[in-house]
PQR file with spaces between the fields and no chain letter, atoms N, CA, C, O and H, PARSE charges and radii, in Angstrom:
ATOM       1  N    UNK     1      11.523    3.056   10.773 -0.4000 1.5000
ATOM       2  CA   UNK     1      10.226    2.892   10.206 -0.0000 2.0000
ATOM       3  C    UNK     1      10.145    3.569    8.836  0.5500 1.7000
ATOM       4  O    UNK     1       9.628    2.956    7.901 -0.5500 1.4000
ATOM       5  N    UNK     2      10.654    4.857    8.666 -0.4000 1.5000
ATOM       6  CA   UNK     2      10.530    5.503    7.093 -0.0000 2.0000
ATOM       7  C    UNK     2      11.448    4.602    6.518  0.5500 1.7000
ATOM       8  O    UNK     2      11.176    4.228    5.377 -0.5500 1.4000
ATOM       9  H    UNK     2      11.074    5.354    9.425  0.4000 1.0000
ATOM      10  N    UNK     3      12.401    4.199    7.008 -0.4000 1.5000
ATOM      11  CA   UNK     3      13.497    3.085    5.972 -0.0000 2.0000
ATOM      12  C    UNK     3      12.826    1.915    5.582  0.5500 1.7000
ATOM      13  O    UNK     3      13.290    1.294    4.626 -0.5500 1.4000
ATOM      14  H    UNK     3      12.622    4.503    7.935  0.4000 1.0000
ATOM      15  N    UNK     4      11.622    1.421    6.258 -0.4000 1.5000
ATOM      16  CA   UNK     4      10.997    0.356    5.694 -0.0000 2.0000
ATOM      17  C    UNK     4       9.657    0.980    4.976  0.5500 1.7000
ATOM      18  O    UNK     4       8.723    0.255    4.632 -0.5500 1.4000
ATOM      19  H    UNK     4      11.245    1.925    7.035  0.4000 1.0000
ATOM      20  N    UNK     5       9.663    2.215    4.814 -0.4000 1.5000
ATOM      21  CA   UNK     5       8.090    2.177    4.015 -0.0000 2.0000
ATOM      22  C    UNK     5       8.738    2.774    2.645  0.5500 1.7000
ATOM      23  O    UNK     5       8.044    2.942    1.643 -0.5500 1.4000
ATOM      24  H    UNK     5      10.421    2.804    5.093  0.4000 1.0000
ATOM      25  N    UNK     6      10.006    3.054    2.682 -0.4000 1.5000
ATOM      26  CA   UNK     6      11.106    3.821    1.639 -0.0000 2.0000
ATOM      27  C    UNK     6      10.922    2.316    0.619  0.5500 1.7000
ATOM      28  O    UNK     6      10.374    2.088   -0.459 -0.5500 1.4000
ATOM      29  H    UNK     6      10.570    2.917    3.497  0.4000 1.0000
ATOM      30  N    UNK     7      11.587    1.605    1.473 -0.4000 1.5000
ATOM      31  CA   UNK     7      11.929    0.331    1.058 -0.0000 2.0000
ATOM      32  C    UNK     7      10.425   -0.850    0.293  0.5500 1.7000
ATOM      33  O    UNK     7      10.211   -1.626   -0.638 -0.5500 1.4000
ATOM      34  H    UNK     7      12.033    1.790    2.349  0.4000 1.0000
ATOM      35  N    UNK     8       9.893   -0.365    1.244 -0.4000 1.5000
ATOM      36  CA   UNK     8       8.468   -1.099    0.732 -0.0000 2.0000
ATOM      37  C    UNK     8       7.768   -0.397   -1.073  0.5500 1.7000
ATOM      38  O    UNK     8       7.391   -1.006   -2.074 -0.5500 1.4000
ATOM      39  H    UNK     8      10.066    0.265    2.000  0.4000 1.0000
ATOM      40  N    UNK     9       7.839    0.644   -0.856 -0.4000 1.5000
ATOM      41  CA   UNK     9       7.419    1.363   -1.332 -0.0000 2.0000
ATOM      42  C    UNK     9       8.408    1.211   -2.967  0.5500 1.7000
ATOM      43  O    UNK     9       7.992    1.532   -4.080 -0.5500 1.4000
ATOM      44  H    UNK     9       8.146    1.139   -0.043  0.4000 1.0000
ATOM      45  N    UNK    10       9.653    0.683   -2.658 -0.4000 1.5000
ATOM      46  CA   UNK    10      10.662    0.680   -3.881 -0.0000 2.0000
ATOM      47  C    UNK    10      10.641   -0.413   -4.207  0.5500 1.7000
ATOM      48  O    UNK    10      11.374   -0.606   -5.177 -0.5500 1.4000
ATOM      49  H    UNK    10       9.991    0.422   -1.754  0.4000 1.0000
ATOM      50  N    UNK    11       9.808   -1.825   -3.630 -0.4000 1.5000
ATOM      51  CA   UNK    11       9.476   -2.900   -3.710 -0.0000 2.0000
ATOM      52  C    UNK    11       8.327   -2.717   -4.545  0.5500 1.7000
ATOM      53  O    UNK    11       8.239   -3.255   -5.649 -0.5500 1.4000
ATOM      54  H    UNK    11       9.213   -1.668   -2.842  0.4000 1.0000
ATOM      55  N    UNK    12       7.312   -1.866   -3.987 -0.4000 1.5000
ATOM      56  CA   UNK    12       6.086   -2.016   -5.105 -0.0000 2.0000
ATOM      57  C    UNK    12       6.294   -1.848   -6.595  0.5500 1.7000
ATOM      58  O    UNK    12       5.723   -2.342   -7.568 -0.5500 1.4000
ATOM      59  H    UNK    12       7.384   -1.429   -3.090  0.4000 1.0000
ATOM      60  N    UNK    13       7.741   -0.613   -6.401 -0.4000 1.5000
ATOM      61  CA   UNK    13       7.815    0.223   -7.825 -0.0000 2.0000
ATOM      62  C    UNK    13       8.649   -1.091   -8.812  0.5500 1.7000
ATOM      63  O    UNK    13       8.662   -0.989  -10.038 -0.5500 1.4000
ATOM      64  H    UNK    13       8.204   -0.213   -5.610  0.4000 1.0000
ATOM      65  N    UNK    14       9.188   -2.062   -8.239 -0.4000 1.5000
ATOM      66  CA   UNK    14       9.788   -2.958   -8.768 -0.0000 2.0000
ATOM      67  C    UNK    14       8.682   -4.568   -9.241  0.5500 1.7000
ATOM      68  O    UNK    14       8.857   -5.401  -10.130 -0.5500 1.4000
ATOM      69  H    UNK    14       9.177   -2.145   -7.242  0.4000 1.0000
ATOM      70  N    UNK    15       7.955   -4.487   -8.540 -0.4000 1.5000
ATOM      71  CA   UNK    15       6.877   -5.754   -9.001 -0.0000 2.0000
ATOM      72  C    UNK    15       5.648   -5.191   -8.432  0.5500 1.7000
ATOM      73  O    UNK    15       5.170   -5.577   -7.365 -0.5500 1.4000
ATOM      74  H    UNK    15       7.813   -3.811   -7.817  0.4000 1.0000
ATOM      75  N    UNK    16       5.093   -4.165   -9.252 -0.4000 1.5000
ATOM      76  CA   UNK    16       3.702   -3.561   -8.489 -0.0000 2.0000
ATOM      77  C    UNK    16       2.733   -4.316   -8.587  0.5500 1.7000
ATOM      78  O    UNK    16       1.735   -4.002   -7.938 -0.5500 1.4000
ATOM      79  H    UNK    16       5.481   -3.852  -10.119  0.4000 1.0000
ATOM      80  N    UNK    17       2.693   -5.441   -9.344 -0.4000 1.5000
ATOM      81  CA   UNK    17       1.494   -6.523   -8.350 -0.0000 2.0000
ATOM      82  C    UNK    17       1.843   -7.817   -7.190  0.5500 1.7000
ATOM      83  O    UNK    17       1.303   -8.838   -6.764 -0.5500 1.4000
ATOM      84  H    UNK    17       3.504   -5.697   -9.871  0.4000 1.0000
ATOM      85  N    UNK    18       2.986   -7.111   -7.023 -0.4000 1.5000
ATOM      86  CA   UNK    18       3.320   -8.305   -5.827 -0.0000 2.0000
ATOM      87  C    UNK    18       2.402   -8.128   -4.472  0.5500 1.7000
ATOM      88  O    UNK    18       2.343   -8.971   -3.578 -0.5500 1.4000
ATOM      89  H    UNK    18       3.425   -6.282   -7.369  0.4000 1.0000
ATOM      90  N    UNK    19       1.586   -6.681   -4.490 -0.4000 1.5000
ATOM      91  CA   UNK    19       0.890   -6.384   -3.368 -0.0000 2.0000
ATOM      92  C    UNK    19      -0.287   -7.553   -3.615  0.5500 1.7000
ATOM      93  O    UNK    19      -0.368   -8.289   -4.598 -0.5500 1.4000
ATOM      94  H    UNK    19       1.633   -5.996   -5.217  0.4000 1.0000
ATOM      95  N    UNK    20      -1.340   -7.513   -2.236 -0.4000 1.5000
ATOM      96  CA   UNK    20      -2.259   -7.746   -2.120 -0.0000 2.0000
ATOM      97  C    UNK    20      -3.683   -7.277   -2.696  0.5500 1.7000
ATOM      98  O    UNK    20      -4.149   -6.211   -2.294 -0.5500 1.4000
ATOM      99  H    UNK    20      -1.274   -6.915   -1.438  0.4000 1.0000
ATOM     100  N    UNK    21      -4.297   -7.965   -3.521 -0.4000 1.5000
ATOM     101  CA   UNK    21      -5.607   -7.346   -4.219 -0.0000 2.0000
ATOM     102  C    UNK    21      -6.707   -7.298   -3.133  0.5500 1.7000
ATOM     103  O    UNK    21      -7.157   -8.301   -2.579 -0.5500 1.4000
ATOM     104  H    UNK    21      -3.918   -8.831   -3.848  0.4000 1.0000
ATOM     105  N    UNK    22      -7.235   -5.557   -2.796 -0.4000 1.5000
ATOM     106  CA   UNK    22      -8.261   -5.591   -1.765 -0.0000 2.0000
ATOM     107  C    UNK    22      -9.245   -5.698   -2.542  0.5500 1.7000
ATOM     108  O    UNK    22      -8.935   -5.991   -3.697 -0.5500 1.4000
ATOM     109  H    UNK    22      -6.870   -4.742   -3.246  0.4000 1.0000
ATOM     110  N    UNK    23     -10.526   -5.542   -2.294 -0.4000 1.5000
ATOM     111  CA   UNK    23     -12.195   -5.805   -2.346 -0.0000 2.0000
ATOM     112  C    UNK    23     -12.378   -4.932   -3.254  0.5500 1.7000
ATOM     113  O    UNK    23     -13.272   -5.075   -4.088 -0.5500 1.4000
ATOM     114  H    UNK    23     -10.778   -5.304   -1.356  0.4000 1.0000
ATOM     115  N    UNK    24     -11.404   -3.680   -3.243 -0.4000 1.5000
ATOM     116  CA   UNK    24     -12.029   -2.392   -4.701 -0.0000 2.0000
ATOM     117  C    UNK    24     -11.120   -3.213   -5.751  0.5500 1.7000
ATOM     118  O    UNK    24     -11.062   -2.450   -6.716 -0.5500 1.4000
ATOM     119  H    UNK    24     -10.677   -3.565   -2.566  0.4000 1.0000
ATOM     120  N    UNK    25     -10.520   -4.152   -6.005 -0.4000 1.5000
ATOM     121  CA   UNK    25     -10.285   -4.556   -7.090 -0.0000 2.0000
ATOM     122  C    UNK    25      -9.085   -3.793   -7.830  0.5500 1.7000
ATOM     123  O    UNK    25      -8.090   -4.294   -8.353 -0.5500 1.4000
ATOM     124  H    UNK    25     -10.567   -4.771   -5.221  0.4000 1.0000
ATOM     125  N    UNK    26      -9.347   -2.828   -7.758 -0.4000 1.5000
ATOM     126  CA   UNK    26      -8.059   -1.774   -8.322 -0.0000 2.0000
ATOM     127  C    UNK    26      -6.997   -0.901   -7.294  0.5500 1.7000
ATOM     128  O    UNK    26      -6.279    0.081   -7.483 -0.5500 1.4000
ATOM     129  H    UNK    26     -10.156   -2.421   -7.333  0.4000 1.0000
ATOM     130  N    UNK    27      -7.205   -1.551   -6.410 -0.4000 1.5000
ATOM     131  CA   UNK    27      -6.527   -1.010   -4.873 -0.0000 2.0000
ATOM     132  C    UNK    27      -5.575   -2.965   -4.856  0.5500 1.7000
ATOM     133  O    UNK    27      -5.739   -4.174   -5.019 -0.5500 1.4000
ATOM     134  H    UNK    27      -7.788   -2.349   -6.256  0.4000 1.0000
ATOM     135  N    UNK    28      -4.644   -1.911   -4.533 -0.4000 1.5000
ATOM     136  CA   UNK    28      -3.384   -3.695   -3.796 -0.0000 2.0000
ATOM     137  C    UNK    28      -3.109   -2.792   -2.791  0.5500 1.7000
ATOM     138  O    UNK    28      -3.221   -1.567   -2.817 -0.5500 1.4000
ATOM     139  H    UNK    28      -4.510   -0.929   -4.401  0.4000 1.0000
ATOM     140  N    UNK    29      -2.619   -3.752   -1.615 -0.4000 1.5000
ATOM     141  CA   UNK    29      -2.224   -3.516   -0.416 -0.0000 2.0000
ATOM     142  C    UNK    29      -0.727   -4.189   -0.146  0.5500 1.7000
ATOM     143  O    UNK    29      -0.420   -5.351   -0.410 -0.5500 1.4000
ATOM     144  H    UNK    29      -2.528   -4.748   -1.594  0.4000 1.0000
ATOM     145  N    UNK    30       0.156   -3.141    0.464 -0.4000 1.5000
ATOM     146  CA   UNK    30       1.115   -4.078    0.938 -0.0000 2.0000
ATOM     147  C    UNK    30       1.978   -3.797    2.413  0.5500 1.7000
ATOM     148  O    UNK    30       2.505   -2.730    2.728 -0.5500 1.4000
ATOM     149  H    UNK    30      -0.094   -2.197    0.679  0.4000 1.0000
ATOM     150  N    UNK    31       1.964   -4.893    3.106 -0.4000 1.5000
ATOM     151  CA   UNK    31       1.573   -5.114    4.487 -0.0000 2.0000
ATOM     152  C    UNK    31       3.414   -4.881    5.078  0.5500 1.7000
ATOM     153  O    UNK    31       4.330   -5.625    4.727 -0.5500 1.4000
ATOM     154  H    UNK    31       1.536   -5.760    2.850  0.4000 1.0000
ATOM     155  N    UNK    32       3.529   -3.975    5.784 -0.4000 1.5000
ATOM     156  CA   UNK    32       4.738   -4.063    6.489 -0.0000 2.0000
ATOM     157  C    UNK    32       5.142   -4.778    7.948  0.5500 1.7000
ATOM     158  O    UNK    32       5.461   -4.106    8.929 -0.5500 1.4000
ATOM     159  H    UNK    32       2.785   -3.371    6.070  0.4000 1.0000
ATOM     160  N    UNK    33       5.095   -5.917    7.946 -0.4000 1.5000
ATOM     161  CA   UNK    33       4.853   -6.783    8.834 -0.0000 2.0000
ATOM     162  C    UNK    33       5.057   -6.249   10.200  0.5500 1.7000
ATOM     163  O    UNK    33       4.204   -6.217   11.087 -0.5500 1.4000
ATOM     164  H    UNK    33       4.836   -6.462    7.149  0.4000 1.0000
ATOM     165  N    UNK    34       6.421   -5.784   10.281 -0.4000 1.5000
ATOM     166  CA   UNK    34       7.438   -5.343   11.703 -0.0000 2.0000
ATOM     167  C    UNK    34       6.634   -4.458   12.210  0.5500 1.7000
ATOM     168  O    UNK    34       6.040   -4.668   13.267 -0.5500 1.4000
ATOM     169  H    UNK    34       7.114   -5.810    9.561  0.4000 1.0000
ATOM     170  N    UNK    35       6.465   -2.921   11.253 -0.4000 1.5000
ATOM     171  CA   UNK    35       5.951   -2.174   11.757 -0.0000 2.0000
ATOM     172  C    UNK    35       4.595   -1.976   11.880  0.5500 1.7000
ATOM     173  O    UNK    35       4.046   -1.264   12.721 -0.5500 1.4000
ATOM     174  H    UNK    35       6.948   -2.750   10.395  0.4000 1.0000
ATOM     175  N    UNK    36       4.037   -2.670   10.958 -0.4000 1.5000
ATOM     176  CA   UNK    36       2.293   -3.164   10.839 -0.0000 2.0000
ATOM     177  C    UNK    36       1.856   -1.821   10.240  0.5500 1.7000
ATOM     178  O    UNK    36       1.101   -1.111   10.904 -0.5500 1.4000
ATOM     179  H    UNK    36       4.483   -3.248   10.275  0.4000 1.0000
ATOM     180  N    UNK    37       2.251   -1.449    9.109 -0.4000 1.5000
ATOM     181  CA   UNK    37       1.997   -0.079    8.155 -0.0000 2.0000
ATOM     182  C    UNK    37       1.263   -0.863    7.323  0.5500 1.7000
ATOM     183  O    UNK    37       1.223   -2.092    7.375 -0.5500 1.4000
ATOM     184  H    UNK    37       2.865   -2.026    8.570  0.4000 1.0000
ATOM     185  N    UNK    38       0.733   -0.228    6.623 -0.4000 1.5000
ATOM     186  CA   UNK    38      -0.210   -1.169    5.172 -0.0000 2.0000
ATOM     187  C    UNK    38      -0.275    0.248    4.117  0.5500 1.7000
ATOM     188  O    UNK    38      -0.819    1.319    4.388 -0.5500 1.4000
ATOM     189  H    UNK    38       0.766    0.771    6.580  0.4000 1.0000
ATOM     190  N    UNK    39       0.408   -0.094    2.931 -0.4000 1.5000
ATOM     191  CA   UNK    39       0.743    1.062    2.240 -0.0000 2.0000
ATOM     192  C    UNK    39      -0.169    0.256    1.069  0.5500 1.7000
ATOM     193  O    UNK    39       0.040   -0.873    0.624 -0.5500 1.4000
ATOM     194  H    UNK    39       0.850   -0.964    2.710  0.4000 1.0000
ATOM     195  N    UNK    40      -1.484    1.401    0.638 -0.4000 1.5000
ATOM     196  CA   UNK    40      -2.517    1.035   -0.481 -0.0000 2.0000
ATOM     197  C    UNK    40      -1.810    1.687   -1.598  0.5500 1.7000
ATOM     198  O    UNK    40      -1.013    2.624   -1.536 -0.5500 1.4000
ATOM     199  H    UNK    40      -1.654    2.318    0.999  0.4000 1.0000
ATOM     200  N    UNK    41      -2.218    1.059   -2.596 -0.4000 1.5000
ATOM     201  CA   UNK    41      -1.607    1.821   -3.960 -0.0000 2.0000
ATOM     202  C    UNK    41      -2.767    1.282   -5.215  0.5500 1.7000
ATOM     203  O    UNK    41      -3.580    0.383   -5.001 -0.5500 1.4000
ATOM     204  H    UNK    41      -2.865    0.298   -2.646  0.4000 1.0000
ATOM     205  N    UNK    42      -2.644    2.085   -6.644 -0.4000 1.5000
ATOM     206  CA   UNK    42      -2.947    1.569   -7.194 -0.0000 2.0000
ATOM     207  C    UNK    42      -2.370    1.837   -8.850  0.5500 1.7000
ATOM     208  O    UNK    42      -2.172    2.893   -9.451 -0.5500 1.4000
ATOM     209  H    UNK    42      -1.984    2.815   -6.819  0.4000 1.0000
ATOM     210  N    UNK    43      -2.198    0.358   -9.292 -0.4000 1.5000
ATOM     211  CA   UNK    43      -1.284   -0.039  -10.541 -0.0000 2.0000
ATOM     212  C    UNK    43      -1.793    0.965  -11.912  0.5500 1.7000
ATOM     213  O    UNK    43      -2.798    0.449  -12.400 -0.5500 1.4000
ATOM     214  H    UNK    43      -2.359   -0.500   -8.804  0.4000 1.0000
ATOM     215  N    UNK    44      -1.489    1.922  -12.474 -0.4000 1.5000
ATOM     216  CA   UNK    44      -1.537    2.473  -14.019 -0.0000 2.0000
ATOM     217  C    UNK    44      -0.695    2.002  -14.785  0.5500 1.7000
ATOM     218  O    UNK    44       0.251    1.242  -14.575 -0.5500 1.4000
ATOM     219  H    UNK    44      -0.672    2.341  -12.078  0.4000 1.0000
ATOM     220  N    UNK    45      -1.107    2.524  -15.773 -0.4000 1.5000
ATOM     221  CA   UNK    45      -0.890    1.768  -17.226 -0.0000 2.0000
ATOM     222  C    UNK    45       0.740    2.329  -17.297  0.5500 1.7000
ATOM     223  O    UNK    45       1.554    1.483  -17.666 -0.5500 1.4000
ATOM     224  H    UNK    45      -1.875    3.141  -15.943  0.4000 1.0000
ATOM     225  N    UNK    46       1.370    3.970  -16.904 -0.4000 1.5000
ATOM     226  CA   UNK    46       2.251    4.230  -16.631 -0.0000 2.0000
ATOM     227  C    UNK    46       3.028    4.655  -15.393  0.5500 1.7000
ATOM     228  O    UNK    46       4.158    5.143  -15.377 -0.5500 1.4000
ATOM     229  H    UNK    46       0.708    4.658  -16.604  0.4000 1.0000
ATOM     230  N    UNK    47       2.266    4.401  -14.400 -0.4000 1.5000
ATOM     231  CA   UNK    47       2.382    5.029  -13.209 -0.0000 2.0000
ATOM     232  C    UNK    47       1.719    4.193  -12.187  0.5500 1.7000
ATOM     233  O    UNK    47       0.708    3.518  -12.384 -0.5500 1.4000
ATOM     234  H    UNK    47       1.348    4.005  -14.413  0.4000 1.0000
ATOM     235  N    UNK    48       2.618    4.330  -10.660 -0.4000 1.5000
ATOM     236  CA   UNK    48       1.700    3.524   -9.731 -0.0000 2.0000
ATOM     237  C    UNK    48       1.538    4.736   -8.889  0.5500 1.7000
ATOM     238  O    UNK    48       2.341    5.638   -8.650 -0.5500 1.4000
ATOM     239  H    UNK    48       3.440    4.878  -10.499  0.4000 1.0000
ATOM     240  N    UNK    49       0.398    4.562   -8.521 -0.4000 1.5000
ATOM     241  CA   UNK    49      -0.109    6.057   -7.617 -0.0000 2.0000
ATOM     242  C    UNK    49      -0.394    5.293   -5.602  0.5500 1.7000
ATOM     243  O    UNK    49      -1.283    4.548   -5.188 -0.5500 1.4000
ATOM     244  H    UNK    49      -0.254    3.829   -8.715  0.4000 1.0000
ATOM     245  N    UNK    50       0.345    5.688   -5.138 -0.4000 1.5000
ATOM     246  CA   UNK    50       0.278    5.300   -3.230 -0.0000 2.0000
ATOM     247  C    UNK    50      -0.483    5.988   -2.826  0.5500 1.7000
ATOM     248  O    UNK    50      -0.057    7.103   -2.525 -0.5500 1.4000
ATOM     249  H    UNK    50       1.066    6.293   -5.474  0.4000 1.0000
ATOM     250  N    UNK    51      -1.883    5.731   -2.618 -0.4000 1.5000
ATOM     251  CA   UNK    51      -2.773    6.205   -2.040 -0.0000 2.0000
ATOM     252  C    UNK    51      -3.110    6.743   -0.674  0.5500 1.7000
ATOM     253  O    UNK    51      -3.822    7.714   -0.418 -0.5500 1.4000
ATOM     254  H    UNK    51      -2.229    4.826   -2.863  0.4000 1.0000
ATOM     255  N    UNK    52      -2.463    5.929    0.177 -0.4000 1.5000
ATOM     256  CA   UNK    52      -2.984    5.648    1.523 -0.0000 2.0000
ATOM     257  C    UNK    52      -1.526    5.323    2.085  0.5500 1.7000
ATOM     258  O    UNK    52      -0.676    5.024    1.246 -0.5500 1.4000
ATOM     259  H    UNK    52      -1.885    5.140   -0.031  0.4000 1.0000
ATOM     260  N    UNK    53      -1.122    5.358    3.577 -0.4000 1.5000
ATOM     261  CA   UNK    53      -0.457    4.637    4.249 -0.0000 2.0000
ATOM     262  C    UNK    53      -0.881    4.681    5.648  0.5500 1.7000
ATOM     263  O    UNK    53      -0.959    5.805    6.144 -0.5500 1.4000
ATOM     264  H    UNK    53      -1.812    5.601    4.259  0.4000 1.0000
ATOM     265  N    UNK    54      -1.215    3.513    6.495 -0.4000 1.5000
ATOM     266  CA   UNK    54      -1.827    3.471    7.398 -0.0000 2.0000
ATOM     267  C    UNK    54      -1.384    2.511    8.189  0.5500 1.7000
ATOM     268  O    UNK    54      -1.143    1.380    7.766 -0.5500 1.4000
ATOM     269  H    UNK    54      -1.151    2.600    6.092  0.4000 1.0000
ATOM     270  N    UNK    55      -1.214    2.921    9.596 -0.4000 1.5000
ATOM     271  CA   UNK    55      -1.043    2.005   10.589 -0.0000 2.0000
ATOM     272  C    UNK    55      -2.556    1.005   11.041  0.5500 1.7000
ATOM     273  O    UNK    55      -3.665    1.405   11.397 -0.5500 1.4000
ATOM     274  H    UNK    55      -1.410    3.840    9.940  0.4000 1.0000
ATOM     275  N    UNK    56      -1.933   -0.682   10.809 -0.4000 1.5000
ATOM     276  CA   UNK    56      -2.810   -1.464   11.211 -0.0000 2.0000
ATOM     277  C    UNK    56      -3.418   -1.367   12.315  0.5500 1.7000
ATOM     278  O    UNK    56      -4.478   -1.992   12.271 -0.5500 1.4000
ATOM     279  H    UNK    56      -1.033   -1.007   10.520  0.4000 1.0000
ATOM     280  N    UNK    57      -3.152   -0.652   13.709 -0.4000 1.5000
ATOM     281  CA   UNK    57      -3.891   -0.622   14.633 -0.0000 2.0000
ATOM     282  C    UNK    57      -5.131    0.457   14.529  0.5500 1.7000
ATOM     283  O    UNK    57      -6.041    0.475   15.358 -0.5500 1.4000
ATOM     284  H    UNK    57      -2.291   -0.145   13.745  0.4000 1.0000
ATOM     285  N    UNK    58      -5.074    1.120   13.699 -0.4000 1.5000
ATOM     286  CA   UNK    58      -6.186    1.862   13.193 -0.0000 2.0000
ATOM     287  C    UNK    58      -7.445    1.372   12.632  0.5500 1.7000
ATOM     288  O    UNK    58      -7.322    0.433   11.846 -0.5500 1.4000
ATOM     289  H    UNK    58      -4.335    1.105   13.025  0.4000 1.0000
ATOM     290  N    UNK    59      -8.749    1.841   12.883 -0.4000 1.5000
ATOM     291  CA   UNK    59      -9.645    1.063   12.037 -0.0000 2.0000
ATOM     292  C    UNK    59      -9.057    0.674   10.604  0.5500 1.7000
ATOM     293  O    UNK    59      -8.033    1.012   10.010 -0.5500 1.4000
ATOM     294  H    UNK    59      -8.849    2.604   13.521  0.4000 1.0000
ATOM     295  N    UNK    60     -10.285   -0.304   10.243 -0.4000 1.5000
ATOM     296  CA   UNK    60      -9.880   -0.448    8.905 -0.0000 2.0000
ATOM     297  C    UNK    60     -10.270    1.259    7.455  0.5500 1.7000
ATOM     298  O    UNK    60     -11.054    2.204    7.536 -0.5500 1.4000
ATOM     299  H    UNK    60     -11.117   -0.578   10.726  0.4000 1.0000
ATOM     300  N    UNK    61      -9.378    0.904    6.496 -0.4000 1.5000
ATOM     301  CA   UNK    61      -9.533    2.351    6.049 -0.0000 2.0000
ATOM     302  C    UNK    61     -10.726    1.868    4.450  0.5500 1.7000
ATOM     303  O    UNK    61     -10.497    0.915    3.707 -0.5500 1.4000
ATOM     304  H    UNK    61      -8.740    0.136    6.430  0.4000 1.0000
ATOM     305  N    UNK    62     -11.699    2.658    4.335 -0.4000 1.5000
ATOM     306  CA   UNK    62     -12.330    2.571    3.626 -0.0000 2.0000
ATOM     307  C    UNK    62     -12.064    3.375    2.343  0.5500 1.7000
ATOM     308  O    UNK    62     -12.678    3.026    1.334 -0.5500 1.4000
ATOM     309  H    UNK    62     -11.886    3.433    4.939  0.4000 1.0000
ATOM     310  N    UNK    63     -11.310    4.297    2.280 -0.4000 1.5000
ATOM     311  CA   UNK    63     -11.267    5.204    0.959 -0.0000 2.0000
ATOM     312  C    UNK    63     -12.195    5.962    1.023  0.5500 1.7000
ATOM     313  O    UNK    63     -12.603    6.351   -0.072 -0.5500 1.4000
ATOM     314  H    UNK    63     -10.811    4.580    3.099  0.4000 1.0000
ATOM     315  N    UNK    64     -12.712    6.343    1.913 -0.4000 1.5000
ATOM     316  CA   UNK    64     -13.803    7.572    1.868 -0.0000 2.0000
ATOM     317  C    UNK    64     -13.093    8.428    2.375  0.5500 1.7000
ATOM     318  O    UNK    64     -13.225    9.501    1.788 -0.5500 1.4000
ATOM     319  H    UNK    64     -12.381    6.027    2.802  0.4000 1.0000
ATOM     320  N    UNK    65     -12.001    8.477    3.661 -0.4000 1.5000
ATOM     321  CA   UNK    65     -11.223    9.281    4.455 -0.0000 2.0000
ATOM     322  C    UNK    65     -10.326    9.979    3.551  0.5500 1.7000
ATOM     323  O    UNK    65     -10.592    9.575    2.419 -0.5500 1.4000
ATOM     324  H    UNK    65     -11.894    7.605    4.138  0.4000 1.0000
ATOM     325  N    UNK    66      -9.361   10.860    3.512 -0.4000 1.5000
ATOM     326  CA   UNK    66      -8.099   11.300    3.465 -0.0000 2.0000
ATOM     327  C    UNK    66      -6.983   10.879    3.949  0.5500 1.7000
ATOM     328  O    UNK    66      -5.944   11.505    3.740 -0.5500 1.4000
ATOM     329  H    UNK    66      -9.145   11.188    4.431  0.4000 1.0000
């Protein structure tokens, strides 16, 4: 499981809008199918910052949490 969020995660750093655009607009999501992780991030001008990583069986995550 860390080998696929390693991996996911070196995927974003390689095409960081290949994620999913959520509802805040400046948040992408990207969905780890197998393990059902959903790693939020969001794209800078020099930097991509990973906000969040969360298992899908969890509520949904609003960005108010930690």
């Amino acid at each position: 499981m860390l080998r696929a969020i390693s991996d996911a995660v070196a995927a974003i750093a390689a095409h960081p809008q290949s994620g999913l655009q959520t509802s805040a607009g400046d948040i992408r999501v990207k969905i780890l199918g197998r393990y059902r992780y959903k790693i939020f991030y969001s794209v800078g001008k020099d930097a991509i910052e990973i906000i969040h990583v969360r298992h899908a069986a969890r509520r949904p995550w609003t960005g108010a949490e930690g």
